[in-house]
C-alpha positions in Angstrom: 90.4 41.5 -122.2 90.5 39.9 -126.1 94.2 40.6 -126.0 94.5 39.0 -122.6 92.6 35.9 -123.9 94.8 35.5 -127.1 97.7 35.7 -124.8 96.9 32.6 -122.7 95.7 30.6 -125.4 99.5 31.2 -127.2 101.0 30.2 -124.0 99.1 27.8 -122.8 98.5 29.5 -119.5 94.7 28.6 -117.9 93.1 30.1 -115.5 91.2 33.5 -115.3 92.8 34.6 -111.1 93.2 38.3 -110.9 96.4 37.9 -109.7 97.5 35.6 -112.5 95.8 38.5 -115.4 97.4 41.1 -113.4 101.3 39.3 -114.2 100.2 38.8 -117.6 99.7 42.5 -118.1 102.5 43.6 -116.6 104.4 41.3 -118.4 102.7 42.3 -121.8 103.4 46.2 -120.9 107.1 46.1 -120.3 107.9 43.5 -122.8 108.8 46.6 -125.3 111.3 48.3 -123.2 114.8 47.1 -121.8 113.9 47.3 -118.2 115.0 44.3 -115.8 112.1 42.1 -114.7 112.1 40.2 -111.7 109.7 37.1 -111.8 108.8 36.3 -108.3 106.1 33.3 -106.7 106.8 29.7 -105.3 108.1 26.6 -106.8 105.9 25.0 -109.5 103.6 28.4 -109.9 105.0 28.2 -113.6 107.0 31.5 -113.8 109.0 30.0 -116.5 106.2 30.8 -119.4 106.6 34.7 -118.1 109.7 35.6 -119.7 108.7 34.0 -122.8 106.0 36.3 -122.8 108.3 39.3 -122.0 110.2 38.2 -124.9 107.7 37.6 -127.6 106.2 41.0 -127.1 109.9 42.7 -127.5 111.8 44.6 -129.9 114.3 41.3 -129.5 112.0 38.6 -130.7 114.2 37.6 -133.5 117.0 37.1 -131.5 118.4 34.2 -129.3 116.3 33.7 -125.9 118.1 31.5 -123.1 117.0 29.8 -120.2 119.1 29.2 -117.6 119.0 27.2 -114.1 121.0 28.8 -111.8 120.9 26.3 -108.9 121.5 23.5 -111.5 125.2 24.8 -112.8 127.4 23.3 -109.8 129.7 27.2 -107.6 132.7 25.9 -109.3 131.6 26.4 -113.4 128.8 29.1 -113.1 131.0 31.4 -113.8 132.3 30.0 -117.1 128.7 29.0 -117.9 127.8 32.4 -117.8 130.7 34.6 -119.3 132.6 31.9 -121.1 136.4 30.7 -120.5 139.6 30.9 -122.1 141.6 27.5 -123.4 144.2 27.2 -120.1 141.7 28.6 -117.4 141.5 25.7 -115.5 141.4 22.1 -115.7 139.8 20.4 -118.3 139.4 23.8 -120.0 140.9 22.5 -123.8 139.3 25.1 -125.7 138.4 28.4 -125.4 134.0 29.2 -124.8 131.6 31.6 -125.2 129.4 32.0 -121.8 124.9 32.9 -122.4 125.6 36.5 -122.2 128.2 36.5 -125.3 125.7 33.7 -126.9 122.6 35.9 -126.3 124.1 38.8 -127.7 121.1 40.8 -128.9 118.2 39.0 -127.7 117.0 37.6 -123.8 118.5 35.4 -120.9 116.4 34.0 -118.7 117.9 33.7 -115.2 115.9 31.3 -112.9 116.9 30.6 -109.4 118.8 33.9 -108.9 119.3 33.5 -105.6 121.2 30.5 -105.7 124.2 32.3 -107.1 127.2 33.1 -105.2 127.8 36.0 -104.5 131.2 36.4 -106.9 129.1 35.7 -109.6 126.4 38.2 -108.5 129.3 40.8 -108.8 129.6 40.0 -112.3 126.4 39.6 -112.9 125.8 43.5 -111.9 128.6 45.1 -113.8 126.9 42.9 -117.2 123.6 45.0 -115.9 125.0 48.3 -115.4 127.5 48.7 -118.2 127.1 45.6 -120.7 130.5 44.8 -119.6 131.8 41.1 -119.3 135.3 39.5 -119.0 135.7 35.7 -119.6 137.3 33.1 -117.0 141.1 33.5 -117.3 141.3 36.4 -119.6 141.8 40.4 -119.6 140.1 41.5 -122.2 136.5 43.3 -121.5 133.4 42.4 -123.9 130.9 43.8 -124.1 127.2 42.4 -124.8 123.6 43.6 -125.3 120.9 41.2 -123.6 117.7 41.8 -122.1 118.0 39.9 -118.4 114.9 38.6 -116.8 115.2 36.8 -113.7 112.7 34.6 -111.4 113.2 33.0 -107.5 111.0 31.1 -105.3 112.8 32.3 -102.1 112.0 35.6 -100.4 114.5 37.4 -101.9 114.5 40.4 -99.5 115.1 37.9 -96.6 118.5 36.9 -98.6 119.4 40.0 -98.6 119.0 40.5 -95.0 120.6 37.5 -94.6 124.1 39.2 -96.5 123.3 35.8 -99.1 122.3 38.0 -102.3 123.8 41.4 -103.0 121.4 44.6 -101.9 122.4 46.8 -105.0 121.9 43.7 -107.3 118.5 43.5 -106.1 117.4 46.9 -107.1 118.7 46.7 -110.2 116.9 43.3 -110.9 113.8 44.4 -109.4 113.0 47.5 -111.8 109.8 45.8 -112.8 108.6 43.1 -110.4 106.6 40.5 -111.7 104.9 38.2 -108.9 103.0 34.9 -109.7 100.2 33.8 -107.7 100.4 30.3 -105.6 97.6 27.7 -106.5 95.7 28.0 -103.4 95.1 31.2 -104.0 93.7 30.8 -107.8 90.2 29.3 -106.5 88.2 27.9 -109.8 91.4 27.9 -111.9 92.4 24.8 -110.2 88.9 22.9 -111.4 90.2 24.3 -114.9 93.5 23.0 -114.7 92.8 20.1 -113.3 90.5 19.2 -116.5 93.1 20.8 -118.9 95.4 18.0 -117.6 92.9 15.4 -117.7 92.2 15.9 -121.2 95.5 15.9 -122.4 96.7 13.1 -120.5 93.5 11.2 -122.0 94.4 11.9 -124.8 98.5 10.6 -124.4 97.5 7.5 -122.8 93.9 6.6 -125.5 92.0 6.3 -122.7 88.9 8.4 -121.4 89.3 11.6 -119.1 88.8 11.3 -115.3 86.1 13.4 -114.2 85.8 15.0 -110.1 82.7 14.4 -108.2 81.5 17.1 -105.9 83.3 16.2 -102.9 86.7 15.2 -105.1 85.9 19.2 -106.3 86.2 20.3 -102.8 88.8 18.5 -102.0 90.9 19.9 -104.8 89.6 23.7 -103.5 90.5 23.2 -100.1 93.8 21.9 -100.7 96.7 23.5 -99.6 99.1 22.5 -102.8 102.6 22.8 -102.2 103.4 22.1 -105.6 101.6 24.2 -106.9 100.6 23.6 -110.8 103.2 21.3 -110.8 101.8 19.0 -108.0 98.2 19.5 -109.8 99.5 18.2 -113.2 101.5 15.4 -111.7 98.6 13.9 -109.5 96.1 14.4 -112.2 98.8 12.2 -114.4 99.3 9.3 -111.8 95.5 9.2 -111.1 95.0 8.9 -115.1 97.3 5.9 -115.0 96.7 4.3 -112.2 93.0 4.5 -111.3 90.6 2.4 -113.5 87.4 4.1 -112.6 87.4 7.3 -114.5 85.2 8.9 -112.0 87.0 10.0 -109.1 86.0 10.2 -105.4 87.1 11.9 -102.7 88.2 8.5 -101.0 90.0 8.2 -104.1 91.8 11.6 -104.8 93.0 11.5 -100.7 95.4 8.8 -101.5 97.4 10.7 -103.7 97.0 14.5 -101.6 100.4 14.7 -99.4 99.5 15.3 -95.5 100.6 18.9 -95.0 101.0 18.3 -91.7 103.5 15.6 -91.5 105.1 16.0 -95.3 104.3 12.3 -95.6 104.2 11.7 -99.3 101.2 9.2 -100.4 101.5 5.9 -102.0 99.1 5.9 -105.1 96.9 2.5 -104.7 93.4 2.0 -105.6 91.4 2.1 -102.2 89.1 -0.8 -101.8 87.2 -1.7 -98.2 87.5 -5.4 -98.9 90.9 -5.8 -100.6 93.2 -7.9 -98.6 96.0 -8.3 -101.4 99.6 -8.0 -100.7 102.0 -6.9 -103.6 105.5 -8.5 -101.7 107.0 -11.8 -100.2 107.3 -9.6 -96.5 103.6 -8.9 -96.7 102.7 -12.8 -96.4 105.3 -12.9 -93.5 103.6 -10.1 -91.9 100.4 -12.0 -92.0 102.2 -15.1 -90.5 103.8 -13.6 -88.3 100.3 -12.0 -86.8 98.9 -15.7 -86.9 101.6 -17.2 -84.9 101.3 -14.1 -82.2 97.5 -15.2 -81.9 98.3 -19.0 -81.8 101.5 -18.1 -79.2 99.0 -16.6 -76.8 96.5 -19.8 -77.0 99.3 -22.4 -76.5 100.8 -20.4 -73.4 97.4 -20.4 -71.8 96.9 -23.9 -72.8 100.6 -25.3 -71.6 100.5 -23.3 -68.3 96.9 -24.8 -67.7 98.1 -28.3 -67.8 101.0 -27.5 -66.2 99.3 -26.2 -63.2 96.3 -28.4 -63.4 97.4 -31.7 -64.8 93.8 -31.9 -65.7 92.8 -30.9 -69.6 89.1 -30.9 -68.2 90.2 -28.0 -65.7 91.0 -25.3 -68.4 90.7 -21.4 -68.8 88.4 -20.3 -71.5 91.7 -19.6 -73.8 93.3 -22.8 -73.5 90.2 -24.9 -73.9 90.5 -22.8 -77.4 93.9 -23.7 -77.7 93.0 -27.3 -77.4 89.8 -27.5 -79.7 92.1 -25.6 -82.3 95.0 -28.4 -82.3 92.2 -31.0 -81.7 90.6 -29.5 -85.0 93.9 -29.5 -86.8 95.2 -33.0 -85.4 97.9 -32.1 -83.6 96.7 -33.5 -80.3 95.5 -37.2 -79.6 92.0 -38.1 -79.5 92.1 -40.5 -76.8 93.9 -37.7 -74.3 92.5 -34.5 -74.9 89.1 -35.9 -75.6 87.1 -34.5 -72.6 84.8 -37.0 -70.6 82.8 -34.1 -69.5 82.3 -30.9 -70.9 85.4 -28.1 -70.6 85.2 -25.5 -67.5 85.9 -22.3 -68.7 85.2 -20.6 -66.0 88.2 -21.6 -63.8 91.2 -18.8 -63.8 93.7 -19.9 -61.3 96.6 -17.6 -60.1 99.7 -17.6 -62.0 103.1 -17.2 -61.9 105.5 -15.2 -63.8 108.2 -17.7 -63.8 106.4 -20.2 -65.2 104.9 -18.2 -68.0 108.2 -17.3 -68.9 109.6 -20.6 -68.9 106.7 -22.0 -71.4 106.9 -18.6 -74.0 110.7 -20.1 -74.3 110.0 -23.8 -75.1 106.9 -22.2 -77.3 109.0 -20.6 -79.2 112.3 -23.2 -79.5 109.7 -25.7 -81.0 108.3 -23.0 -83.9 110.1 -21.5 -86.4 108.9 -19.0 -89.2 109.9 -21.5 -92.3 107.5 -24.1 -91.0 105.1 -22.0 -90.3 105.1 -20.2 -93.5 105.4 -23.5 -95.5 102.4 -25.2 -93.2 100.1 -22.4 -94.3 101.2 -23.0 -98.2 100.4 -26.8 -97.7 97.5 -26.0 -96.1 96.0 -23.5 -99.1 97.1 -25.8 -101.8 94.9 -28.7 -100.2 92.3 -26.9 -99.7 92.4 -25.5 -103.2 92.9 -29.4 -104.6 96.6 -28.4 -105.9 96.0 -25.4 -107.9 98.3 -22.9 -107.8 96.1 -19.9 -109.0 93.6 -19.9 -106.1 96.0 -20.9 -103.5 98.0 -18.1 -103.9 94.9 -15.8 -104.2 93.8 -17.1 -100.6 97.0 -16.5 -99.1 97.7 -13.5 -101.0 100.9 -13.3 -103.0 101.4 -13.6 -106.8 101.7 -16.7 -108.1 105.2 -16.5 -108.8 106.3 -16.3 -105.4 104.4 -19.2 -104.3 105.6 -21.2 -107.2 109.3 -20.3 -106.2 108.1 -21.4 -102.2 106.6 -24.6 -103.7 110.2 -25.2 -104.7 112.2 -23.9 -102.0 109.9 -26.4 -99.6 109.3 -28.9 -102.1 105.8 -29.1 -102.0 105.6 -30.5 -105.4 107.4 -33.6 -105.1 
């Protein structure tokens, strides 16, 4: 277990799973022999540190270890990537090259993604395997090269070959040792670990103190389905780092950046607070006036279709006698009219008809425009506010530069 222990602490692996000690064994016992090991989990379960390992521990330590990303190297130059080219073999091909099998002649490649290579390449791939053999793009001339190959995938890699997209013999002879690296969800404790590994380090890139879990924050983290893996883990203990100013974190806090599994909707990372009623864009404040002149569209139908039908402001439903206190209140109706002698019915609710509801909501509507209303709630924030800028645009919610650049687009300041 003391060799285990030194092994993680030179690789930076955390975590103390018994499926994760298990792969570093394995690793550890067949790094002195040749064999082919096939590195198997999901995506961001780190199987990229396991080949290093495999390597270290081998009789090839002092020679040349490369990593490559299959599914990164476009169908078209894998194959020159790999096994190198000839000057001539194709366009754009001035010189001749030496592919990661000459160049790791003698020590380790590191094949990730495996499965995403086509299947001509997988031929070649197997005669490298079986006999050391290679030929470059556009020559005849057999090489020949002694590397240690080590591969990883985070596809099920017997379904592919089910599926005719990866070659069954090539899969034997990669699989001689497999290798498979637990998911996070499955690591229990480790992810508490990790999680404060990454806290500490990312306090310590940013100067600023490390975030800490509460209980239920710890639960959440346990419970969680992850995805991402380690990945996800280190990247949402970096944006809460950042982000969050309170270095203790909640479970209200830690759910705004957890994905929903159920929907793969990815979370936007804001700091959660029950009476913040900010908006960060010019379309937010247009939201918010558009909602006000829904609410005042409603009160000035009831009110219109009252008088319509009554003639009488003192006959009026309980919404337009709202309607009218509202404009009263704002001075857009005149005292001497609306002014009720007696006090407003608001009990009367006489039948109505579609027609004329329909024909109001269009005159309504002619007669407002978004501009005007947007520009009447500016006016009416900077009076209130006696002119200054800073707490007028705090009370309607944008920054200060956007209602600076509305003061001049309406010109408020003249």
């Amino acid at each position: 277990m003391k060799d285990l222990q030194s092994v993680k602490q030179r690789f930076g692996i955390i975590g103390n799973h018994e499926g994760l000690n298990r792969a570093i064994d394995i690793a550890v016992q067949v790094a002195p022999t040749d064999l082919s090991v096939l590195v198997t989990g999901e995506s961001g379960t780190g199987k990229e540190v396991f080949p290093q390992v495999i390597h270290s521990f081998s009789l090839r330590k002092h020679g040349p270890y490369i990593a490559v990303n299959c599914g990164a190297i476009p169908e078209g130059t894998i194959d020159s990537e790999l096994f190198g080219h000839e000057k001539g073999a194709f366009t754009g091909a001035t010189d001749s090259r030496k592919g990661y099998f000459e160049v790791a002649n003698g020590g380790s490649i590191f094949l990730d993604e495996v499965a995403e290579l086509p299947l001509s390449t997988q031929v070649r791939l197997l005669r490298v395997l079986e006999t050391g053999e290679f030929i470059r793009v556009g020559s005849s001339k057999v090489q020949k090269t002694d590397v240690r190959v080590i591969t990883a995938t985070n596809v099920d890699i017997v379904q592919a070959v089910s599926s005719g997209r990866f070659r069954e013999d090539l899969f034997y002879r990669l699989n001689t040792v497999p290798v498979r690296v637990p998911p996070l969800r499955e690591r229990g404790e480790d992810i508490i670990l990790l999680f404060r590994k990454f806290a500490v380090d990312f306090a310590e890139r940013y100067r600023m103190p490390a975030i800490r879990l509460d209980h239920q924050a710890r639960e959440m983290l346990l419970n969680y389905y992850w995805p991402g893996n380690v990945r996800q883990l280190k990247n949402i203990t970096e944006q809460i780092s950042v982000i969050e100013q309170e270095r203790d974190v909640t479970a209200s806090i830690l759910a705004h950046y957890l994905p929903d599994i159920r929907t793969g909707r990815l979370p936007v990372p804001v700091r959660a607070h029950a009476d913040d009623k900010s908006f960060t864009s010019e379309r937010e404040i247009l939201y918010k006036v558009l909602f006000d002149m829904k609410s005042d569209m409603h009160d000035l139908k009831n009110l219109v279709y009252d008088l319509l039908t009554t003639g009488d402001p003192d006959n009026l439903t309980e919404s337009g006698a709202r309607a009218v206190r509202n404009l009263y209140n704002q001075g857009s109706l005149p005292k001497e009219q609306f002014e009720p002698a007696q006090p407003v019915k608001l009990g009367y609710n006489p039948p109505r008809e579609s027609r004329v509801i329909e024909d109001t909501e269009e005159v309504i509507e002619e007669s407002l425009s978004l501009s005007d209303r947007e520009k009447e709630l500016i006016k009416k924030a900077l009076d209130k506010n006696n002119g200054k800028r800073k707490l007028a645009a705090a009370e309607l919610g944008i920054s200060e530069r956007t209602l600076y650049r509305k003061i001049k687009e309406y010109r408020l300041d003249a």
